[in-house]
MMTF fields as JSON, N, C-alpha, C and O atoms, coordinates in Angstrom:
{
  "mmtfVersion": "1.0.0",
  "mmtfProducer": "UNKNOWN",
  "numBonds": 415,
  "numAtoms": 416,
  "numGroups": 104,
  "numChains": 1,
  "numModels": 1,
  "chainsPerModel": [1],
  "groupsPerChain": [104],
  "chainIdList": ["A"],
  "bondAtomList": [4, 2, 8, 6, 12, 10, 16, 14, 20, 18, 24, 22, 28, 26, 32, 30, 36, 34, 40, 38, 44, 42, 48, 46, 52, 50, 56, 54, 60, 58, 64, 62, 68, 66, 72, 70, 76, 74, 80, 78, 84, 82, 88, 86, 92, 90, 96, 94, 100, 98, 104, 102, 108, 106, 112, 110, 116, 114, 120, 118, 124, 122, 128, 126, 132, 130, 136, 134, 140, 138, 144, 142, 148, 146, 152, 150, 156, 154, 160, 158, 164, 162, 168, 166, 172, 170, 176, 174, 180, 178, 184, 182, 188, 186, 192, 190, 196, 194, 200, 198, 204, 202, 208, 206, 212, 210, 216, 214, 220, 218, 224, 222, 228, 226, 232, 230, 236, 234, 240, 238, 244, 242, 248, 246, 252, 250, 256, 254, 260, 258, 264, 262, 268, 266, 272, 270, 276, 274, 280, 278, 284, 282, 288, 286, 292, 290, 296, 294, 300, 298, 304, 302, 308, 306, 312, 310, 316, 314, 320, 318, 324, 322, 328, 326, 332, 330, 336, 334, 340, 338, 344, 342, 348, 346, 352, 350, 356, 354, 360, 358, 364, 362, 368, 366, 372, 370, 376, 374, 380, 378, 384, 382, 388, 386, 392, 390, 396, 394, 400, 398, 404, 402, 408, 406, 412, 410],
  "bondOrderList": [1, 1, 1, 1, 1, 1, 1, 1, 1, 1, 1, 1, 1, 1, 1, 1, 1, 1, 1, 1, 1, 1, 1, 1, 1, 1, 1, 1, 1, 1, 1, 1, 1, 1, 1, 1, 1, 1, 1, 1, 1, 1, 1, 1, 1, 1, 1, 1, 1, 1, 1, 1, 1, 1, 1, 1, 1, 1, 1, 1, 1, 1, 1, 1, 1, 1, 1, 1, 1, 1, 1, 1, 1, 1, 1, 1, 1, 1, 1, 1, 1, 1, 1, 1, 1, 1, 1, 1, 1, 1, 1, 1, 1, 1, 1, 1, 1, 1, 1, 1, 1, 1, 1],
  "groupList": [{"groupName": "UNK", "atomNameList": ["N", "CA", "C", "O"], "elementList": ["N", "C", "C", "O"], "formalChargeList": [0, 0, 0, 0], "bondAtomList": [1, 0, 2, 1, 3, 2], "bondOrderList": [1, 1, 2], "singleLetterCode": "X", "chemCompType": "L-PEPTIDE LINKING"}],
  "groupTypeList": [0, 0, 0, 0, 0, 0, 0, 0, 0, 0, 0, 0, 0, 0, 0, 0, 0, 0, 0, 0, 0, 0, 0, 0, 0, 0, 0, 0, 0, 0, 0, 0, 0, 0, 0, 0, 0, 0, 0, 0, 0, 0, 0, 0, 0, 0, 0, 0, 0, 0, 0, 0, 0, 0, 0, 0, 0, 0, 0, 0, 0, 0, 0, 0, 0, 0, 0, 0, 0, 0, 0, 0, 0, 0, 0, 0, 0, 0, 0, 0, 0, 0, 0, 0, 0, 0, 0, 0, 0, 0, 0, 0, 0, 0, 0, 0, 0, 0, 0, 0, 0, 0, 0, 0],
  "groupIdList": [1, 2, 3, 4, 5, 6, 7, 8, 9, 10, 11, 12, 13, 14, 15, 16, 17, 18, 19, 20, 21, 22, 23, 24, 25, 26, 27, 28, 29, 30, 31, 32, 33, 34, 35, 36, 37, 38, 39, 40, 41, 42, 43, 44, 45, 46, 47, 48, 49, 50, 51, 52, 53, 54, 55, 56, 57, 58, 59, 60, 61, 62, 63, 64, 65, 66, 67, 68, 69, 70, 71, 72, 73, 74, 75, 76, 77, 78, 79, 80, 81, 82, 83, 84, 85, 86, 87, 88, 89, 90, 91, 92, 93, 94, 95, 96, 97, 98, 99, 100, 101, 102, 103, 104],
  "secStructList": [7, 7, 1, 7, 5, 7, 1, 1, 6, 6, 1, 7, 5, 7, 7, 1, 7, 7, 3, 3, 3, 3, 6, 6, 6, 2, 2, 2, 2, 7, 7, 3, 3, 7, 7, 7, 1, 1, 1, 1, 7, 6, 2, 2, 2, 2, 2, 2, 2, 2, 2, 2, 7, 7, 6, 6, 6, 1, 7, 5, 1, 1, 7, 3, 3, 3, 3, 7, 7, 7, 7, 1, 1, 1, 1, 7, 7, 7, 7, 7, 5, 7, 3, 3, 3, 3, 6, 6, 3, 3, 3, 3, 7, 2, 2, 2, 2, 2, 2, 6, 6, 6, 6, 7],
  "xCoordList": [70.121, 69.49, 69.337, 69.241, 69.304, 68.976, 70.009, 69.932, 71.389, 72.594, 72.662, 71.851, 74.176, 74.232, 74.249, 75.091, 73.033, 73.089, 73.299, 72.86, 74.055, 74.407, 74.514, 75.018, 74.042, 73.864, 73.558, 72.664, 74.769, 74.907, 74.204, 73.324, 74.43, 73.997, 72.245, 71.727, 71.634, 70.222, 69.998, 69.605, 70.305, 69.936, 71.19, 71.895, 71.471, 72.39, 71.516, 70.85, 72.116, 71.883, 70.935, 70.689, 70.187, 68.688, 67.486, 67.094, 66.955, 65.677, 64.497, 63.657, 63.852, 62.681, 61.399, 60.752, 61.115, 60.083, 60.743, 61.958, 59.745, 59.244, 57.815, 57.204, 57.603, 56.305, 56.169, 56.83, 55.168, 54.881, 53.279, 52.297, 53.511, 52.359, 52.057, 52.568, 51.426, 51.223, 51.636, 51.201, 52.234, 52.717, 51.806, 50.976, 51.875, 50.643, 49.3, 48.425, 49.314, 47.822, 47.99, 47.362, 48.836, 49.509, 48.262, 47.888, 47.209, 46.765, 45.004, 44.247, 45.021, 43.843, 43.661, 42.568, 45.131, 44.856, 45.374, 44.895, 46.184, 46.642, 47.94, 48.189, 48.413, 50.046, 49.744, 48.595, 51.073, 51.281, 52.517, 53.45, 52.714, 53.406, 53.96, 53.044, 55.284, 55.607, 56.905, 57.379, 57.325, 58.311, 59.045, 59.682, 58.911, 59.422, 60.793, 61.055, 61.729, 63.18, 62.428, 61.367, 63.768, 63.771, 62.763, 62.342, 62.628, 61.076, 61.533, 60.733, 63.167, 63.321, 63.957, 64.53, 63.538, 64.329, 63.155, 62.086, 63.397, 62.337, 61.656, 60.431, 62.386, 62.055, 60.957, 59.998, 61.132, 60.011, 59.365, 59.01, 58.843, 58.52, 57.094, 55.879, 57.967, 56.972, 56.201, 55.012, 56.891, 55.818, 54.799, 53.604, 55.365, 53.95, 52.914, 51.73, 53.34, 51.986, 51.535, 50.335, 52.762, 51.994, 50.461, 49.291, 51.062, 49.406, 48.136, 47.169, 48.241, 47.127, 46.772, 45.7, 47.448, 47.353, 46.845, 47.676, 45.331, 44.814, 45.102, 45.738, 44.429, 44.832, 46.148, 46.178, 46.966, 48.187, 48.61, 49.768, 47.753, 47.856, 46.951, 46.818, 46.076, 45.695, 46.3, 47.259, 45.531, 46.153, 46.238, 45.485, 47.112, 47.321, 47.253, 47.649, 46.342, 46.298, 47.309, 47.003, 48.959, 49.833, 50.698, 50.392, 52.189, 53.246, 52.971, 52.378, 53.527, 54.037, 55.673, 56.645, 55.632, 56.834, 57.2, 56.274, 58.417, 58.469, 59.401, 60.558, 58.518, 59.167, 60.396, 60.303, 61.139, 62.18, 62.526, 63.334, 61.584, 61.261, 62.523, 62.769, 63.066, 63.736, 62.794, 61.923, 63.191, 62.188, 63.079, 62.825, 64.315, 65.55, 66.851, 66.989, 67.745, 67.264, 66.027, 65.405, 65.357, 63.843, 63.561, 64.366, 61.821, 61.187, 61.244, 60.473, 62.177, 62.565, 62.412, 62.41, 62.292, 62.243, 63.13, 63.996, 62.808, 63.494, 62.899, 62.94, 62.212, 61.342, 61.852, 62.923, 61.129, 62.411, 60.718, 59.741, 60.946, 59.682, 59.569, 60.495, 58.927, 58.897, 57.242, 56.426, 57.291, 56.148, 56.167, 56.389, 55.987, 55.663, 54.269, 53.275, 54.617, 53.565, 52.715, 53.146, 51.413, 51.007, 49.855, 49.503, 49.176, 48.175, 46.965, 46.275, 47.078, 45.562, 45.895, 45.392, 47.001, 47.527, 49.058, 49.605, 49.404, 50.493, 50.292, 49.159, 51.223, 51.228, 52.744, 53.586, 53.009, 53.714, 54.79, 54.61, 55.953, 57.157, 57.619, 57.745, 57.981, 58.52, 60.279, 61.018, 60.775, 61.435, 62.395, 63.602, 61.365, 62.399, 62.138, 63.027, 60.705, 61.217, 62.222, 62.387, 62.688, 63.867, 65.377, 66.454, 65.228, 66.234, 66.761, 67.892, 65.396, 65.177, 65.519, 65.851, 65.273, 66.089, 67.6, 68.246, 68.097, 69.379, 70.124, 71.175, 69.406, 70.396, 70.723, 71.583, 70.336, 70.889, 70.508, 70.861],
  "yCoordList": [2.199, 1.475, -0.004, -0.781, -0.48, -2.156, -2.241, -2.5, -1.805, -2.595, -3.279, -3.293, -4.231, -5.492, -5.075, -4.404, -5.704, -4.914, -6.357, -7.386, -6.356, -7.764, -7.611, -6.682, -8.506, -8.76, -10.471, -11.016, -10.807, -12.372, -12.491, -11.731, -13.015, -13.869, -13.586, -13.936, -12.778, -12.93, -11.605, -11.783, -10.856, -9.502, -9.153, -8.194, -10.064, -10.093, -10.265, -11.089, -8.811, -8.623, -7.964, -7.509, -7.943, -6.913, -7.325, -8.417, -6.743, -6.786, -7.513, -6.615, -8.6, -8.894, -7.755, -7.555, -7.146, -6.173, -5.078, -4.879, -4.274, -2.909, -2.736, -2.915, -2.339, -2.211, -1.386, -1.759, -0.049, 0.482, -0.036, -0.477, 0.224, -0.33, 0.637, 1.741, 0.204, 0.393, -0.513, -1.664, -0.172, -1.307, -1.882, -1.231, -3.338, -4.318, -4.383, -5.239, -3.261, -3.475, -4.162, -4.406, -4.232, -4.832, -5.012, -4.31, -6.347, -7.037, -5.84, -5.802, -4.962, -4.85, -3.327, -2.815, -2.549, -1.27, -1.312, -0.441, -2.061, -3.312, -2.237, -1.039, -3.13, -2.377, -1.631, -1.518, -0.96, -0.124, -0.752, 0.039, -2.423, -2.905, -1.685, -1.273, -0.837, 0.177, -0.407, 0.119, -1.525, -1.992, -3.212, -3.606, -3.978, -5.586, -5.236, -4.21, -6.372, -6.294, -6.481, -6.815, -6.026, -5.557, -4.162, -3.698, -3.826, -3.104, -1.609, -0.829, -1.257, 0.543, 1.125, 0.643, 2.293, 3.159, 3.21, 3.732, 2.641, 2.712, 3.636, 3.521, 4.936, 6.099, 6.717, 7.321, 6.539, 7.466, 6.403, 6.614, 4.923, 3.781, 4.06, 3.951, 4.478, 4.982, 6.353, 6.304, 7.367, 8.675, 8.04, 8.274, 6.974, 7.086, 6.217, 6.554, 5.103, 3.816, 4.871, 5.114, 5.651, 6.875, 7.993, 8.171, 8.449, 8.916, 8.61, 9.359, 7.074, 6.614, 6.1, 5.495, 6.204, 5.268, 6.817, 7.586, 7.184, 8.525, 7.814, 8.403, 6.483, 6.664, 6.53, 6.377, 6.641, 7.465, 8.727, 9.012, 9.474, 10.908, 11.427, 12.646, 10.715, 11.549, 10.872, 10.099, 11.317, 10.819, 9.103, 8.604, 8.479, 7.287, 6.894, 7.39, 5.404, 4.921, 4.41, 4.169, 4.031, 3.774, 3.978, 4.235, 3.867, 4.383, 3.718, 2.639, 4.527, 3.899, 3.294, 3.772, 2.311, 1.58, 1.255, 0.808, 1.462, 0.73, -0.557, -0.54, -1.824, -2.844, -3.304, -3.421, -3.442, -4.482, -6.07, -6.761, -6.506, -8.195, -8.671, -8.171, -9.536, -10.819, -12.137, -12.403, -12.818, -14.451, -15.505, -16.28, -15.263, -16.388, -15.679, -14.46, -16.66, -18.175, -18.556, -19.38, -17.773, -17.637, -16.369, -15.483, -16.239, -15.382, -14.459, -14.392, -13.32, -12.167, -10.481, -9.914, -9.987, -8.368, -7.102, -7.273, -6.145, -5.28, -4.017, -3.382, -3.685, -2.546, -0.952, -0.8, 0.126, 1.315, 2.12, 2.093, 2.634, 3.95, 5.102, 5.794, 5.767, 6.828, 7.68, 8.116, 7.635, 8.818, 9.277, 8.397, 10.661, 10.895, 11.175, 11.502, 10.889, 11.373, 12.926, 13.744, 12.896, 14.058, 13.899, 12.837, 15.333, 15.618, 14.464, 14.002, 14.203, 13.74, 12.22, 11.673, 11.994, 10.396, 10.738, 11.822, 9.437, 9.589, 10.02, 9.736, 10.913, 11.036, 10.877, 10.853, 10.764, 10.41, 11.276, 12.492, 10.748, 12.094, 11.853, 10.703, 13.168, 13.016, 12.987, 12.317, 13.804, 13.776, 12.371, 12.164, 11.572, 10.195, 9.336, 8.546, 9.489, 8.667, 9.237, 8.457, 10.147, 10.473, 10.229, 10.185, 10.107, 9.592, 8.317, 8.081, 7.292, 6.39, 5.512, 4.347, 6.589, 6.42, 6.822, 6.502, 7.678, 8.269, 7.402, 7.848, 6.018, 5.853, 6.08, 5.374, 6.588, 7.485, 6.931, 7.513],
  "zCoordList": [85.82, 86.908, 86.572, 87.522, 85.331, 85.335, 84.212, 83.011, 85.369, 84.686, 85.703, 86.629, 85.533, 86.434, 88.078, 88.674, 88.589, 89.998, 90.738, 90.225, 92.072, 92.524, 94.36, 94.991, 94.744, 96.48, 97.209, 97.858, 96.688, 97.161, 95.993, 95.588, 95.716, 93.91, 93.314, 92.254, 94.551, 94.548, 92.894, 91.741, 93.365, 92.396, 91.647, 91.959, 90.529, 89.606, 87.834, 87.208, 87.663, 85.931, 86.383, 87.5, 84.987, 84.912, 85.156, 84.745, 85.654, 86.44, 86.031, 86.094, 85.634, 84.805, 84.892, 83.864, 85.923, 86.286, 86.605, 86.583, 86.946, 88.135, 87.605, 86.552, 88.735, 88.996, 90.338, 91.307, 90.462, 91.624, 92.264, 91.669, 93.656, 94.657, 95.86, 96.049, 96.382, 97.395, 98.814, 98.835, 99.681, 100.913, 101.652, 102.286, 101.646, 102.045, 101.292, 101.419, 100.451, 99.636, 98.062, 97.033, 98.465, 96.346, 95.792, 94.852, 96.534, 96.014, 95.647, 94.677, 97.168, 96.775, 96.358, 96.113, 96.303, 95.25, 93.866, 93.141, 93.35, 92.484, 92.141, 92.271, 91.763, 91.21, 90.02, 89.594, 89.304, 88.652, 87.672, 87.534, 86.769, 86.236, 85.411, 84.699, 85.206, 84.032, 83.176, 82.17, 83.768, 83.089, 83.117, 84.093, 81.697, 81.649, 81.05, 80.423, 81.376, 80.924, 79.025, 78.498, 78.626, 77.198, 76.887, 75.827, 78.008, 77.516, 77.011, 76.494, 77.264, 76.969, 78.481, 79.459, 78.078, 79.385, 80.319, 80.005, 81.491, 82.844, 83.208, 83.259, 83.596, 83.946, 82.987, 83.468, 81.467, 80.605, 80.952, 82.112, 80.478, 81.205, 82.439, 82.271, 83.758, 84.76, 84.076, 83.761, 83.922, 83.555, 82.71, 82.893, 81.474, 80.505, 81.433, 81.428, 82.229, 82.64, 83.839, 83.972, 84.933, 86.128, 84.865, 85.206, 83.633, 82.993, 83.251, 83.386, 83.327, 82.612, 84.039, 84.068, 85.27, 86.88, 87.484, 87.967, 87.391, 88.192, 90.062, 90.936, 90.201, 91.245, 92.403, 93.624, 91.565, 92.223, 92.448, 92.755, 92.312, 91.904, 92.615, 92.503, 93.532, 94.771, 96.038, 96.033, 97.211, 98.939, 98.499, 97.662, 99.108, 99.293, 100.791, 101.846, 100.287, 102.051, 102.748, 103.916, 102.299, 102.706, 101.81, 100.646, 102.345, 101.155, 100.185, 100.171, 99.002, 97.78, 97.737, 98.322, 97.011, 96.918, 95.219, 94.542, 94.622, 93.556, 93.825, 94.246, 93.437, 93.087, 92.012, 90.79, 92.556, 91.741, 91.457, 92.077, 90.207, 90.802, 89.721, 88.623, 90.244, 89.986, 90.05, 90.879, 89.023, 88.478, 89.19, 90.112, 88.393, 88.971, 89.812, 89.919, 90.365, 90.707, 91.051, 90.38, 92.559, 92.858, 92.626, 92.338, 92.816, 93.16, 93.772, 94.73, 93.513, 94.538, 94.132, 93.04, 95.498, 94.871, 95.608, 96.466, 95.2, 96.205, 95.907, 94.853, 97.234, 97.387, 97.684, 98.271, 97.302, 97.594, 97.683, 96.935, 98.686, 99.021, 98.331, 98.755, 97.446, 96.926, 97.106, 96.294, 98.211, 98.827, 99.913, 100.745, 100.516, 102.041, 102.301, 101.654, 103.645, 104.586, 105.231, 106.043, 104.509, 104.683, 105.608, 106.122, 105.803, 106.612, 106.666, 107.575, 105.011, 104.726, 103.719, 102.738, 104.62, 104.026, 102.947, 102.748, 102.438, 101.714, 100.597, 100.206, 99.486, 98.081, 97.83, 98.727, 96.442, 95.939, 95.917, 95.866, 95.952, 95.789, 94.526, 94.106, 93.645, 92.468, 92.741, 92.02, 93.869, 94.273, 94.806, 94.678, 95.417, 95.855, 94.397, 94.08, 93.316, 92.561, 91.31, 90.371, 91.27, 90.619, 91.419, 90.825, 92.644, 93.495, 92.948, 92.523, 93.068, 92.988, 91.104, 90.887, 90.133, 88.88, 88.605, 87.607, 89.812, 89.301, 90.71, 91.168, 91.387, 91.364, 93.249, 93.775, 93.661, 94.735, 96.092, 97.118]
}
């Protein structure tokens, strides 16, 4: 996943971040930073920082998203949804975020 990924010059090479959130609340359910470039393999990455993040692991007040940030040229990201919609609000899918590492 953070081999050379490219879309008009914006999202070329590896990724400086990921980080998971919540949509529109970034600021006030706070993210879930699990991985800086150089940092290792992403995927074990999310499981170990998702441990220690309880509140992702109940209902969520809006989807979850994992971020993909780029520093340069600018400031950019690219968001990918990994939760559905249930009775009693969103939870997390393990399902789209393994989608979402392999790629798919």
């Amino acid at each position: 996943l953070t081999e050379k990924m490219s879309a008009g010059g914006l999202f070329e090479g590896e990724p400086d971040m990921m980080e998971m959130g919540i949509f529109n609340l970034w600021d006030s359910f706070g993210p879930l930073r699990f991985w800086e470039c150089g940092g290792g393999e992403c995927r074990e990455a999310f499981y170990k920082g998702l441990s220690g993040a309880g509140r992702f692991k109940s209902f969520l007040p809006a989807p979850a998203v994992i971020e993909i940030g780029f520093f340069s040229p600018v400031v950019h990201w690219l968001g990918y949804p990994v939760s559905r919609q249930t009775g009693e609000g969103h939870a997390l899918s393990f399902d789209a975020v393994e989608e979402f590492f392999e790629g798919k």
